[in-house]
N, C-alpha and C positions, 0 to 999 in steps of 0.2 A: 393746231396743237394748243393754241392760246385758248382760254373761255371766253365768249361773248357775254357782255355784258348783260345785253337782254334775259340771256340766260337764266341769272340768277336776281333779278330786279324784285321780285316777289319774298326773297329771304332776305335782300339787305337792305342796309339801312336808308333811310330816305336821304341822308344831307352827304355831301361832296364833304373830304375829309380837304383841306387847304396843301398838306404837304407829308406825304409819307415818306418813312427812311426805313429802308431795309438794311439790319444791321449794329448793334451797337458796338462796335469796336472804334479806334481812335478815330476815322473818316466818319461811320455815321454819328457820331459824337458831338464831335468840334462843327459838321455841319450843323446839327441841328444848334448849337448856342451861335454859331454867325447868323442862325435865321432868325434867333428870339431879336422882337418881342413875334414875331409871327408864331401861329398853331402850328406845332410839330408832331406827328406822331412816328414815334421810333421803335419799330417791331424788331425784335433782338429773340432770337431762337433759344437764349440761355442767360439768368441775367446779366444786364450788363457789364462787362469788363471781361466774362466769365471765359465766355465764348469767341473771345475773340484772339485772332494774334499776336494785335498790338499788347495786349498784357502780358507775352509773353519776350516779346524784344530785349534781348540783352544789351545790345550793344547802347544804342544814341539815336538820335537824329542828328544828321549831318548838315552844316550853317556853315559858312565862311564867315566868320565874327573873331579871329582873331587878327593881330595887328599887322602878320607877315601877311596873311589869307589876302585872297582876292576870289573874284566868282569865276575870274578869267581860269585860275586854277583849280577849282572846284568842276568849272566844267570839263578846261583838261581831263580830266581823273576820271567825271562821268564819262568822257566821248571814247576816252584811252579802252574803261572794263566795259564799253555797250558793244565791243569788237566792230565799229564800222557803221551800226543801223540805228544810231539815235539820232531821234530828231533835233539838234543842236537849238530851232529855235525857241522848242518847248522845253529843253532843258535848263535853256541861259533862264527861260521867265520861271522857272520853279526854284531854282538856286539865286536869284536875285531877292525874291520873295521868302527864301527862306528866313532871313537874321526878322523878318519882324514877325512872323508866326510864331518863332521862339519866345519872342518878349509877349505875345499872348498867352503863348502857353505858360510862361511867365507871372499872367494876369490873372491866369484861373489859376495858379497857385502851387503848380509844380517846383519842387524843389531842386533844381538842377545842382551839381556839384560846383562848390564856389572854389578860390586859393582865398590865402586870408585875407587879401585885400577888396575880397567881395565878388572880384571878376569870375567870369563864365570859366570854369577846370575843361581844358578843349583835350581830348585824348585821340590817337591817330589809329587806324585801323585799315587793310588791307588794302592796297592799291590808291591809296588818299598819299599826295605827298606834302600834306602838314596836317599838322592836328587839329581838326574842327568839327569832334565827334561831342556834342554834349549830353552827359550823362548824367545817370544818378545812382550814388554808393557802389559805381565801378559796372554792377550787370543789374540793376533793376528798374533802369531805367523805363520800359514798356508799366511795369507796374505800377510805378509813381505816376506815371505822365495820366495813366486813365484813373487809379483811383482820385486824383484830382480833376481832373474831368466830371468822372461818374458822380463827384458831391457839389459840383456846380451846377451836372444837369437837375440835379434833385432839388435843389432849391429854385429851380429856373422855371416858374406858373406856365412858362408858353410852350413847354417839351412835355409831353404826354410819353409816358416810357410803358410800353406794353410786352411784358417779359414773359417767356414761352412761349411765343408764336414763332412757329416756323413755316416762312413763308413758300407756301409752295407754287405759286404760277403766278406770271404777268398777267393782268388783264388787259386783251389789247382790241383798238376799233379799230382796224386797216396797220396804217402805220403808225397808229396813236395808241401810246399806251395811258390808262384810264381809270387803277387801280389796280390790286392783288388779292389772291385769296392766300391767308394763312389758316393755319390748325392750332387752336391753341394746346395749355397742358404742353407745354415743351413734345406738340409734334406728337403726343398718346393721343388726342381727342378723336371720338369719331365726327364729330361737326367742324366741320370749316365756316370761316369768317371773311367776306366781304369787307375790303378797305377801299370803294370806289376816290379817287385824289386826282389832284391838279396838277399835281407834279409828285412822280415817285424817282426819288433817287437809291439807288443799287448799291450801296455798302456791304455786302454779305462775303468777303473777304478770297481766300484763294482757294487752293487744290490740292493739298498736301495728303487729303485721307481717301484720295483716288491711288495712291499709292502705299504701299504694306507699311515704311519708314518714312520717317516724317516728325519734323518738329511741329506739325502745325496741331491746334485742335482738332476735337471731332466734327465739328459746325464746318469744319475749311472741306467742302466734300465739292467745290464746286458746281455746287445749286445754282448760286446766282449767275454764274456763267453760261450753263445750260438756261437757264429760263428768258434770259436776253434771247440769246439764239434761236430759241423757239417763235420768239417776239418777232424778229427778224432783225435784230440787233447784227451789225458787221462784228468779226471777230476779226483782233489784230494780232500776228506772232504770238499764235497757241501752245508751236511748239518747242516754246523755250522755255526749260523747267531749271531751275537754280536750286542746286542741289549744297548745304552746309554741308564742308567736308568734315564736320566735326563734332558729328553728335555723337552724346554717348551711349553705348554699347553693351548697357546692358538689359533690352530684350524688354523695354518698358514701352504700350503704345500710347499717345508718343514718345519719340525718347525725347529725354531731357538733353541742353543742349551747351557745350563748351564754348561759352562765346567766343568771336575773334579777336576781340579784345585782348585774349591772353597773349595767343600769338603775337601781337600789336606788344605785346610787352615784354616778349621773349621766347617764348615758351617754344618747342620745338616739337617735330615730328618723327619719331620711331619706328623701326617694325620691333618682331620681339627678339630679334638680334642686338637689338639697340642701332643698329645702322637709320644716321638722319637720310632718309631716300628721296627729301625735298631738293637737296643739293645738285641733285642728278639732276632733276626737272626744269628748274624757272632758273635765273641768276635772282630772284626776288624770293627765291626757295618758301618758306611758310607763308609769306606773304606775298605770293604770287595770287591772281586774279584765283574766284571760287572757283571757277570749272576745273583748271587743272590742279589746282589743291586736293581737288573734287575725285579726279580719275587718279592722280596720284595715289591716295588712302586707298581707295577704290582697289585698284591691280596689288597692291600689298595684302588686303584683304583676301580678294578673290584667290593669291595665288599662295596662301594658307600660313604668310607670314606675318599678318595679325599689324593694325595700325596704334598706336599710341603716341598722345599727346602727354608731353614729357614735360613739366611745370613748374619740378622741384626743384632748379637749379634758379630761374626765373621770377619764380615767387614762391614759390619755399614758403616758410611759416606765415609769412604775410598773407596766405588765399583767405583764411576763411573772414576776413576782413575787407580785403579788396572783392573777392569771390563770390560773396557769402551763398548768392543760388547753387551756381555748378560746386561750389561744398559741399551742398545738405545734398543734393541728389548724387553725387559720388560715397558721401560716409553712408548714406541711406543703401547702397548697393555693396557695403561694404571698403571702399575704396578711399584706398587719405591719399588725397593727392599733393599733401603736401612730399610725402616722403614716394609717393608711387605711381609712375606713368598711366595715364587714363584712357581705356581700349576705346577708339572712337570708329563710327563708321560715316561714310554720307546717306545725308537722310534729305528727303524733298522740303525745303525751307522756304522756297518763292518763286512763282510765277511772273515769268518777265510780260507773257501774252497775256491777253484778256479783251473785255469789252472795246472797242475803239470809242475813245470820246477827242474830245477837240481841247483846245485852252478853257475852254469855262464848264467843262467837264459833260457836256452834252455828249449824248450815243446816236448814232444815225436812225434814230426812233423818236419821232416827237414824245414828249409826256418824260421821256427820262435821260435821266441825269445818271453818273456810276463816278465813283473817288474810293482811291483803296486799291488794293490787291485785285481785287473781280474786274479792275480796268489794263487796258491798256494805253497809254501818253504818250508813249514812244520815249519817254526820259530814261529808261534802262534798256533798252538795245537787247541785243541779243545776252546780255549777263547785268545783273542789277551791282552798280557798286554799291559794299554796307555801306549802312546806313541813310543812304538815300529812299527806301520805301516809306520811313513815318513820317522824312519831310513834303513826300508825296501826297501823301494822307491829308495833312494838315496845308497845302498850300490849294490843292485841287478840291478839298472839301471848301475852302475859303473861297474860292473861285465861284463856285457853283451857287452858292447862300447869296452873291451879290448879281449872281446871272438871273437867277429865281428872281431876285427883287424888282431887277430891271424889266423882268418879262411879263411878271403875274403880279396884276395887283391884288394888295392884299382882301384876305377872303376873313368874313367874320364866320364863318360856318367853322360848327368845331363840337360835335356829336358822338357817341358809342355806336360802333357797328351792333347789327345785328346776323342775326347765321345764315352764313351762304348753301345751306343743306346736309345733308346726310351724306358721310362719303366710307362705307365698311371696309376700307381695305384695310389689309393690314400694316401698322403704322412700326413695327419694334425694326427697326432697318438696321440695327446696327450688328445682328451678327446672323443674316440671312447669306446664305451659300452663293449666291450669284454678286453681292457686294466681295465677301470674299475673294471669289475668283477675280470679282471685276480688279483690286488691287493687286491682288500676284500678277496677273496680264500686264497690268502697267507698268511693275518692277521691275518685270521681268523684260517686255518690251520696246519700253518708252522709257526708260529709265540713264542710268549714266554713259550708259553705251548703247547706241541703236541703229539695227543692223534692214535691210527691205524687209528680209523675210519674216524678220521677230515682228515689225512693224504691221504687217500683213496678216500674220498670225493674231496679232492683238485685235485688228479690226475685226476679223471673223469672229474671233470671241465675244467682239464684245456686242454686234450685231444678235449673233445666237444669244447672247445675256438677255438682252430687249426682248427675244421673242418668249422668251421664259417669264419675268419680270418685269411686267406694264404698268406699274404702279408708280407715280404722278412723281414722289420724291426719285427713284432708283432711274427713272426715265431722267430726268435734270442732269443725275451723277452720269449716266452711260453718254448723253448728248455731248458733257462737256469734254471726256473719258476719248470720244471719235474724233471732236474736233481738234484734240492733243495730238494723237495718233494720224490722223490721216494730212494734218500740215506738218510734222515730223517725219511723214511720207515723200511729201513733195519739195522739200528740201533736202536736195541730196550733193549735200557739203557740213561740215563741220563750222561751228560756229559759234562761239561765247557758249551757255548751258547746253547746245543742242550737239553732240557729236554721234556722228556717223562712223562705226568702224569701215565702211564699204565704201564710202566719200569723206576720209580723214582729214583732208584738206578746205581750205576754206576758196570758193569758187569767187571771182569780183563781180561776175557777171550777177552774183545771186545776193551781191553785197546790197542789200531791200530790205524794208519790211514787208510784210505779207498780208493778206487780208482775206477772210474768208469770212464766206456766209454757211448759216447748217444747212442749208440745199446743196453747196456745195461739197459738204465733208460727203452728204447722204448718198452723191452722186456717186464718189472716190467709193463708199462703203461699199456699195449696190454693186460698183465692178467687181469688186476684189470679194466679197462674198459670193458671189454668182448669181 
């Protein structure tokens, strides 16, 4: 499935790029300034900041930097919401490392929220039991953190940012991967481009627009997860999808999102009886772990008595101050949430599965590296606690900039590609009927509740999608689409994001991570298709 090099050796360009980065959201970011002064180049599908989902993070990253904190109870908290399958020793080194990553981010110039006395404003947020969420102006934190970022890379001569390209394949030689081909024109062109490189590392984010709802972007289509796969990249705990019980609701894709922060501050859960139905559920009721916050809203919804987050009592006149995002997109729908409960539904927000890399961020593929959402660390287990993904980002992107150093010496080659060929298909993907289908199948199937047969059903669809739709990008989307589906097959127990109505319980025997290659999803497909 991969292209041979040789292949295209005639269209591209003659020099060896030193180090490609797929992705510009927070991970491929912060790597490329741990790499300067080395050559960077950072192929980003939309420009930077734009496309990504770290600009859209409401809550913080998560540091143990206050004076009660310890990491001892940070990891607590992580091992408590991973239900059972985090790797505790990759977690202790990510939450160790996190308080100095902050003081980097720090360094490029984010503005985090101070008290007057200067110190870091630490706010607490779901299943965390102290406060060590650091923000900025309450929900914009995602925002500040990359546009401060984005004006460091800009002034940084050793990061080459090449915006519109949407990478569409690894290039691999055996087990080596050896560069990529992108399209530029944000993904319109008909000519592809050759990025032959030393090291490519995979930032191209998660999977949220394989599903119908979704706070994520449109770029989050899980490209990069499929195209490892193809590579022969292991896949780790695919089928664990972290679904926000609390987006809003009204019929925007994507939807705009309530962060937990409110909740974290009071704020309560509704039907439209006004009955709080969290009570019933957790004894941590709104602030019980995502998943069952998740099926909670969930079965309120489904079963036509409407979910709302209730704000008014909590923070009342004070949102559009503390708020200010989830304000403008509740008044923008009509909605004051200072005086009026806000109709939320769950919406897919984070993949706990993904690429397998190791502590310095390596994939079981020579040539590449992955940090960010498109990976999996094993530091979020079967349910990611918030705001532990941006310290992810930032501590595993850091990782990898000092693994590269160590490995590859530095290269002075540093060149414009030239065109890797002529390729007519058709490029407008974003509202062709077999993408379509491909999301209602996942919503419908892989979604908050998932059952054998819906499971099964998914795979046949989305097999039949492939044979309809063989075009390079939708092929990425459908690879990553089976490898969701058919490891959400093979666990059949309930588990942190993953629940099974058919296997509601959680099994010890299956108390694991998981690992799969896409030979073996193709295998599982090929039975269960015929």
């Amino acid at each position: 499935m991969s292209t041979k090099l040789e292949s295209m050796r005639p269209q591209s360009w003659q020099g060896v790029d030193d180090i490609v980065i797929i992705g510009g959201g927070l991970a491929g970011l912060f790597c490329a300034l741990k790499l300067a002064p080395r050559p960077v180049t950072v192929l980003a599908a939309a420009p930077i900041g734009q496309g990504a989902s770290s600009a859209w993070a409401q809550g913080g990253i998560a540091a143990a930097m206050s004076p009660g904190d310890t990491f001892d109870k940070h990891l607590a908290d992580t091992l408590a919401a991973g239900a059972g399958i985090v790797d505790e020793r990759i977690a202790r080194l990510m939450i160790s490392e996190g308080p100095d990553r902050i003081r980097d981010l720090l360094g490029y110039g984010v503005p985090f929220d101070r008290d007057l006395e200067g110190q870091l404003l630490l706010s607490r947020e779901a299943a965390h039991s102290e406060r060590r969420i650091v923000r900025v102006k309450g929900d914009q934190a995602g925002r500040a953190i990359m546009e401060a970022l984005i004006a460091t890379v800009r002034k940084t001569p050793s990061i080459r940012v090449m915006e519109g390209y949407v990478v569409e394949e690894l290039v691999a030689e055996g087990r080596f991967v050896s560069g990529v081909i992108a399209r530029p024109d944000a993904g319109q062109s008909k000519t592809r481009v050759a990025f032959p490189a030393r090291a490519v590392v995979l930032c191209s984010g998660g999977i949220g627009h394989l599903y119908q709802v979704t706070t994520n972007p449109a770029e989050a289509r899980g490209a990069g997860l499929g195209m490892a796969a193809k590579a022969g990249a292991m896949i780790a705990d695919a089928e664990f999808v972290q679904y926000h019980p609390t987006a809003i609701d009204i019929g925007q894709d994507p939807a705009p999102l309530a962060t937990e922060a409110l909740r974290g501050d009071g704020a309560i859960l509704i039907n439209r009886a006004g009955h709080r139905f969290m009570t019933d559920l957790h004894a941590d009721a709104e602030l019980a772990p995502r998943d069952i916050v998740a099926r909670g809203v969930f079965a309120e919804v489904k079963a036509g008595r409407g979910a709302f987050l209730d704000c008014t009592k909590a923070v009342g006149a004070h949102f559009p101050d503390l708020f200010p995002t989830v304000y403008a997109s509740c008044m923008a729908a009509g909605i004051d949430p200072v005086t009026q409960p806000i109709p939320v539904v769950p919406a897919v927000h984070y993949h706990m599965g993904g690429v397998l890399v190791d502590a310095d961020g390596k994939t079981t593929v020579d040539g590449l590296w992955a940090a960010g959402e498109v990976t999996s660390t094993g530091v979020h287990g079967a349910n990611r606690l918030a705001s532990n993904s941006l310290l992810e980002a930032v501590v595993f992107a850091a990782r990898i900039a000092e693994n590269i150093k160590g490995m590859l010496p530095e290269s002075s080659l540093y060149e414009w590609p030239k065109d890797a060929g002529e390729n007519d298909e058709l490029v407008t993907l974003e509202d062709s009927a077999e993408l379509k289908a491909l999301r209602r199948g996942m919503s419908a199937h892989a979604g908050v509740i998932r059952d054998a047969e819906g499971l099964k059903d998914l795979i046949r669809e989305i097999v039949r999608l492939e044979g309809i739709n063989k075009r390079v990008r939708f092929s990425n989307m459908a690879t990553a689409a089976k490898l969701i589906a058919t490891a959400a097959l093979k666990r059949e127990e309930s588990r942190g994001g993953h629940y099974r109505s058919d296997f509601p319980e959680p099994v010890e025997a299956l108390r694991h991570r998981t690992f799969m290659t896409l030979k073996d999803a193709e295998r599982i497909a090929a039975e269960i298709a015929g």
